[in-house]
C-alpha positions in Angstrom: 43.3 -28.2 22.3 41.3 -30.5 20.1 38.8 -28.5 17.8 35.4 -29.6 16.3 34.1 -28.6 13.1 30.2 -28.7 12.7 29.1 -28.1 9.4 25.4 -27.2 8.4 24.8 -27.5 4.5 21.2 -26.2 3.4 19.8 -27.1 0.3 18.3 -23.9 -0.3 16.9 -20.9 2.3 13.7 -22.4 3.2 15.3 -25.7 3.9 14.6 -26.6 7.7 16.7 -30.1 7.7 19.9 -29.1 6.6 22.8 -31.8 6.4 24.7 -31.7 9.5 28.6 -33.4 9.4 30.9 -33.1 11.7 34.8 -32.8 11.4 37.8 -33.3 13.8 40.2 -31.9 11.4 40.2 -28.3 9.7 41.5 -29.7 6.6 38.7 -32.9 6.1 36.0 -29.7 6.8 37.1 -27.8 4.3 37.7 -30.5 1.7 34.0 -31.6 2.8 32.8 -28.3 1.6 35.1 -27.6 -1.1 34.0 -30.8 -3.0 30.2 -30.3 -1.8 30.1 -27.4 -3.4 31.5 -27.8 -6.4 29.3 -30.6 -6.6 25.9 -29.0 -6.3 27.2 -26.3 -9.1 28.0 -28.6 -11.1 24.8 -30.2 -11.0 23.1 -26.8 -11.5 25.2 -25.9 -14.1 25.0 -29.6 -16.0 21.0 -29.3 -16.0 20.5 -25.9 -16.9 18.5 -25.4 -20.1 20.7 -22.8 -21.0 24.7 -21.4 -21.2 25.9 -20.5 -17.9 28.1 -17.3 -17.6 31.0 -16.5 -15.8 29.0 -13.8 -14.0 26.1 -17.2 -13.6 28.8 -18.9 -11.8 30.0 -16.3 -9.3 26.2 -15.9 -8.6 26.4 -19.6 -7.5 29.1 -19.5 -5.8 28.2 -16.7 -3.7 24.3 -18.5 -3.3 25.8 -21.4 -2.3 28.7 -19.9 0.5 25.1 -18.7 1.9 23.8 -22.3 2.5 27.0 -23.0 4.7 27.8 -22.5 8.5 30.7 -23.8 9.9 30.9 -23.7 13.9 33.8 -24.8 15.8 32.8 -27.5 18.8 
């Protein structure tokens, strides 16, 4: 059985277009969200006006895993 991957990527909570990609492979999903994620916090971390903590970054992290939804199709 062939399995879809939909992947719904918010910018933030309020956000009511999300990105929407879709994978046929587990492994290009989770590289997709991987790198998209690392991504964005590294933005947010590169344009911060001040240091980001360890603690900052596990914040982050955890914000961002709430902006993603992955559905099999």
């Amino acid at each position: 059985m062939i399995r879809n991957y939909k992947v719904t990527y918010k910018i933030d909570h309020l956000d009511s277009k999300p990105s929407v990609d879709y994978f046929e492979c587990f492994y290009e999903m989770q590289e997709f969200v991987s790198s998209e994620k690392a991504r964005r916090i590294q933005f947010t971390v590169d344009h911060s006006p001040y240091l980001v903590s360890e603690s900052d970054l596990a914040d982050l992290n955890a914000s961002e895993n709430d902006l993603i939804k992955i559905e099999e199709v």
